[in-house]
N, C-alpha and C positions, 0 to 999 in steps of 0.2 A: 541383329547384326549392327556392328556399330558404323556411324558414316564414313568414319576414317578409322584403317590397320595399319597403327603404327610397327613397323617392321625393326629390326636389329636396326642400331643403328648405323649408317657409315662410317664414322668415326665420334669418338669424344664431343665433335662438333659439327655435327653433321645430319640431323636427324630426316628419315625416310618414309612416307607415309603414301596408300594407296587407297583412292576413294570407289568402290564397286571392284571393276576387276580391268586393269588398263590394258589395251593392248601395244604391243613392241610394234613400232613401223619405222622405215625411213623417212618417213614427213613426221618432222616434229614441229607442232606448234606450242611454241615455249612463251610463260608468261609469268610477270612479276604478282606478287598477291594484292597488297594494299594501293588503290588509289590507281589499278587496272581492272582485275576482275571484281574484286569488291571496293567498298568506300574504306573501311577500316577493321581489325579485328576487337576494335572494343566498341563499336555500335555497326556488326557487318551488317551489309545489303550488296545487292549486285551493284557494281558502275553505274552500272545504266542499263533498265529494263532491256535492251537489246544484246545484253552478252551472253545468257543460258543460248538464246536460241542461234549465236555464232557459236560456240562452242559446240552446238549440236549439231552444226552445218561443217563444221571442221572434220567432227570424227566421222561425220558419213562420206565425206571426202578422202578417207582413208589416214586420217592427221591421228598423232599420238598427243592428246596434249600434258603438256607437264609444267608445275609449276614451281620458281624458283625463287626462293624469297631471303633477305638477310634480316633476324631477328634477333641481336646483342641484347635487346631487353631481356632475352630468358637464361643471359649465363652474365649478369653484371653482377651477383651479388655473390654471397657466402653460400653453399650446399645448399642449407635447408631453403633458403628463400627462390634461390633457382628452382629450385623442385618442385615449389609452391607455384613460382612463376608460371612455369611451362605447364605444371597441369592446369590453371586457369585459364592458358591460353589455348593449349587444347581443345578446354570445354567449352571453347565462346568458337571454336572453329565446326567443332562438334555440332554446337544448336544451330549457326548459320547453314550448316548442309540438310540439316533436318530441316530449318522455315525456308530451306529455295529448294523447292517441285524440281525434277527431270536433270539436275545435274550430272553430265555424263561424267564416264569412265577418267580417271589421271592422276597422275602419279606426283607428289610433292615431296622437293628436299628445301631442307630448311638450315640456313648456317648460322650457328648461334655463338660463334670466333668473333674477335675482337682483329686478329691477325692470324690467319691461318689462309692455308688452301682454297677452303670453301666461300670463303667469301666473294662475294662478287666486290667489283669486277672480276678476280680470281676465276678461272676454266674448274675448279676442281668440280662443282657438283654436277657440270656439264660430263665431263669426265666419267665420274660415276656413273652416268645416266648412260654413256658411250657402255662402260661395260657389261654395263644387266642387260641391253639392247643386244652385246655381243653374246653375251650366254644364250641367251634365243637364234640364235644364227642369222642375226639383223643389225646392218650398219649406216648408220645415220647417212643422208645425201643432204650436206647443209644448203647446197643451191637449194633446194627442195621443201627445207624448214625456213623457220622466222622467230623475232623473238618479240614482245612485247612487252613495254615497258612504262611506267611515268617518269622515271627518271633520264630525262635527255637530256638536262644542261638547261633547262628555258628557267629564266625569273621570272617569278612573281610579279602581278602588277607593282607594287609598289618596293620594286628593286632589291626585297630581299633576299638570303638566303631561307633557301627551305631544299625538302628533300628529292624535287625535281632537278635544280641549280647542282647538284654535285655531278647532274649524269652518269649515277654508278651504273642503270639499264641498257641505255646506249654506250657504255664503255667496255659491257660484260659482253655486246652483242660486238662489237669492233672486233673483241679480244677472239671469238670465234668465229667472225669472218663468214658469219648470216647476216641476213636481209635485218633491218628493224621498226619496228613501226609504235608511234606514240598511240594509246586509247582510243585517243580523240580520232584518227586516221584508222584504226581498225573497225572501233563501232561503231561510230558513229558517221564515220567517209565526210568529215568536215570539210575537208578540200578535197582535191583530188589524192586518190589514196594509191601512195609512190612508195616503193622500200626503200629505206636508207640504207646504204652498201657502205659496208667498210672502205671502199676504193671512192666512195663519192663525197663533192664538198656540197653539194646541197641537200639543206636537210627540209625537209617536210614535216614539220612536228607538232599539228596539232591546231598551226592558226597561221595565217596567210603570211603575217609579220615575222614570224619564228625559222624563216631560211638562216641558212650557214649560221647557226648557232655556235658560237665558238667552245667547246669543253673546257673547264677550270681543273686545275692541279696541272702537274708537269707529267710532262711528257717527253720521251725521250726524242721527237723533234724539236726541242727547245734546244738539243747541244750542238755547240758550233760544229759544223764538219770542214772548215776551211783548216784547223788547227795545225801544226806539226806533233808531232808525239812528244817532244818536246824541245824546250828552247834555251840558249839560245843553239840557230841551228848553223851555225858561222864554226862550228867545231862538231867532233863526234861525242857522242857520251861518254867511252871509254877511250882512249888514248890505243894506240894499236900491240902497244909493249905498256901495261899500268905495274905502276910503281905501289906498293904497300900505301893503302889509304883506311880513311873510315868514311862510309857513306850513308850519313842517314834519311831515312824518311819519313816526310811530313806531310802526312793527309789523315781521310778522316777512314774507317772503315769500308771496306766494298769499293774503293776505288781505282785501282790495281796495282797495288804497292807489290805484293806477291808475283804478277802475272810481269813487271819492271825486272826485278829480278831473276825470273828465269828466263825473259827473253835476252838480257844483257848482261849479269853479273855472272850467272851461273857457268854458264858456259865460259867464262873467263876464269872460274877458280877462285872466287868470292865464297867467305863463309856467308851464311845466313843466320841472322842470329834475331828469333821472333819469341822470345820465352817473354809471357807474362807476368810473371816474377819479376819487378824492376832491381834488388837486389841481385837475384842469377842471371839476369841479363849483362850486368855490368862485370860481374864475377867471371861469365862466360867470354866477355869482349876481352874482359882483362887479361886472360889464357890465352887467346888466339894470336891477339896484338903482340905478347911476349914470343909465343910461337913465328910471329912474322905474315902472320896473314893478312891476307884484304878481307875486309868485311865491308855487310849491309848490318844496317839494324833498322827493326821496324818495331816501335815500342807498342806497351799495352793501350787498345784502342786509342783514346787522342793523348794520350800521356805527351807525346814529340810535341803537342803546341804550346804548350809550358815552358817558357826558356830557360827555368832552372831545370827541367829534365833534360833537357838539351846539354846544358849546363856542365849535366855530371862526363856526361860521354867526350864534350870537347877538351873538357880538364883532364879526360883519362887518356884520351887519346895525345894530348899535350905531352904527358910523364911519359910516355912511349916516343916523341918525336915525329908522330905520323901524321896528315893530313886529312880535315874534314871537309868534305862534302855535302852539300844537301841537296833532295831532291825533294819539291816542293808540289803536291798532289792539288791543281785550281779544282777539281772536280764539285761540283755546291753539294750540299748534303740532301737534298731532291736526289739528284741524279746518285749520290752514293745507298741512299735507302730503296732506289729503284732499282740497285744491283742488290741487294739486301734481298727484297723478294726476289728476285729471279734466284739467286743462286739454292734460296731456301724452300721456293716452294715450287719452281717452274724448272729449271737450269735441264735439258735434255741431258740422256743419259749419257751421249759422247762428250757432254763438258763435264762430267761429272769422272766416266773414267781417263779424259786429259789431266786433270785432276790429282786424280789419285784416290777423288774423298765419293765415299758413298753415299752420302749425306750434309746437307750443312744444318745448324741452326740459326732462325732466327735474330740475327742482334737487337735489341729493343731500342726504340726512338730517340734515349736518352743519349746511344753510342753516337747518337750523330750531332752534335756540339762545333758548329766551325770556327774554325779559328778566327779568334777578332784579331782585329788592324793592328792593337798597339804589338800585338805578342807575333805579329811575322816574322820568319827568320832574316837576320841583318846578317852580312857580312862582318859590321863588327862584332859580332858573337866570336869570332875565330875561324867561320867557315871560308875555306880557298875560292869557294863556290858555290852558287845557288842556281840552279836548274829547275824553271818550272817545266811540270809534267800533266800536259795535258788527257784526257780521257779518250782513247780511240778502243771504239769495239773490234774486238779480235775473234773471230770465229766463222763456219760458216754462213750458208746462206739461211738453212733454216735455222739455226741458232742463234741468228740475227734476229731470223722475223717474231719466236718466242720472244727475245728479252726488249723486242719491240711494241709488247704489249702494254695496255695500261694494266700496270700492278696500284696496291694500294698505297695510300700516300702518304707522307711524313706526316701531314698533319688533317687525320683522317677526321669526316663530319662522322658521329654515332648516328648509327638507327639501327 
């Protein structure tokens, strides 16, 4: 019998393996692979001589343990090398469970995305793990689980980056709103051994010095909440009777250029005009405007920060006599990639049928480009006005707390 049954997999990117025969509980004790339970999968050993026999003392306590790991090394390459990849690293997973005696029962997924669901911080394999526990007639109590991890956010003595400092373990355990605890604090009880809670700023991780660790990458605490939705606010957005205009916008993707317009344009009798096509975009303004309409336009991803695409639309709008507008999206390209995964891989399904859409995709890192200084929109372009518009979340209360998660980052560290 082999150490590990690798199972179908979860997805494309998601692979699922079971060591012995695990059991479903509502205590789950969750744990990163490299640099928690073992040192490494290319020379494994346990952590630290004391982890087989906590793991044994977990599951006699009734704990499920499961392990959660991100593994981009086995899908960075072309087919044939990935398949080469991941059966290597199988068999070096393989022989480690064979040289460590008494390892109990537990279940491992493994995310080999680059940008998907499964990655951590990303919930998705948590998720997973939610529904095979449900097909058993068992539902997780996370007061009740914990997660452990080496990645908390702490540097290196000597101030560098490494794969502690990004905190993706302590960002994945936020994201699910269990307890967390660094190695050092679980086997070894270095100081006094305290869970970190999502709700708490002191952190315990591992060494006396390492309180309130502060987490690197953005977070959606980082955006002003003092802002107005937009400015200036000495007038309304729309005039209470508007006259035939054109009103463009300029920002970057995911930032709510869409959600502007149907809170304020739409309902006034504005076309919306969002074609890709920069020739049938123009083609299409150019019918409306003759037609006598007000329009929005929202060009292809950042095409509006170009002032000769700007350019075309203020000269078109020019031949017609009508008036342009801009509406100017401050949102930094952090906070628009961190709506980027929500909408793609988190967004609950009430934001999804307000919507309309079943689905989003992914945009890739490149969509998000901000606009440099010299190319902001001027007034002397021909615009009557410019309105910047600030980022306010709109939605409930739980669909606040999801896209309040840490998702992945614009400028993600590989492991």
């Amino acid at each position: 019998m082999r150490a590990l049954q690798w199972l179908d997999p979860v997805a494309r990117t998601c692979m699922h393996a079971e060591h012995l025969v695990p059991r479903s509980s509502r205590k789950v004790a969750a744990f990163a692979l490299e640099n928690t339970l073992i040192t490494t999968t290319e020379t494994p050993d346990w952590w630290d001589a004391c982890v087989p026999g906590k793991l044994a003392g977990l599951v006699q306590d009734g704990y499920a343990i499961v392990v959660f790991t991100n593994e981009l090394r086995l899908s960075q390459f072309g087919p044939s090398e990935n398949l080469s990849s991941e059966r290597g690293w199988k068999e070096k997973l393989e022989r480690a469970l064979v040289s460590m005696p008494n390892v109990p029962p537990f279940r491992m997924f493994v995310a080999t995305g680059k940008t998907d669901r499964y990655r951590k911080p990303m919930t998705g394999m948590w998720q997973e793990l939610e529904r095979l526990f449900a097909d058993d007639g068992v539902n997780i109590d996370k007061s009740a689980s914990f997660y452990v991890g080496h990645g908390a956010g702490r540097q290196n003595p000597a101030g560098k980056r490494n794969r502690d400092s990004t905190g993706i373990d302590r960002k994945f355990a936020l994201n699910l709103d269990i307890p967390f605890f660094t190695p050092e604090v679980l086997h070894l009880k270095c100081i006094r051994a305290r869970f970190i809670h999502a709700k708490s700023q002191e952190y315990f991780l591992g060494h006396p010095t390492d309180t309130n660790v502060q987490l690197e990458g953005f977070h959606v605490s980082q955006v002003p909440l003092h802002l107005p939705r937009h400015e200036p606010t000495s007038s309304p957005l729309l005039p209470p009777q508007p006259t035939q205009e054109l009103v463009l916008l300029v920002g970057l993707p995911c930032i709510g250029k869409t959600t502007l317009y149907r809170t304020y344009f739409a309902p006034a009798g504005y076309q919306h005009i969002n074609i890709p096509s920069r020739d049938k975009s123009v083609q299409e303004l150019d019918k409306a405007l003759k037609a006598g309409e007000r329009c929005v336009v929202a060009a292809e991803q950042n095409a509006m920060h170009e002032p000769k695409v700007r350019q075309l639309y203020l000269d078109l709008a020019r031949t017609h006599g009508v008036p342009v507008r801009c509406m100017l999206f401050t949102g930094s390209r952090e906070l628009a990639y961190h709506n980027n995964c929500y909408r793609a891989f988190c967004a609950p399904k009430s934001v999804r049928d307000r919507e309309g859409k079943i689905s989003r995709e992914l945009l890739p890192r490149t969509s998000f480009n901000e606009l440099r200084l010299r190319d902001m929109p001027q007034l002397s372009e021909g615009f009557s006005e410019i309105r910047k518009v600030h980022w306010v979340f709109e939605g409930t209360v739980e669909e606040r707390k999801v896209w309040a998660q840490w998702m992945l980052q614009l400028q993600e560290t590989v492991e």
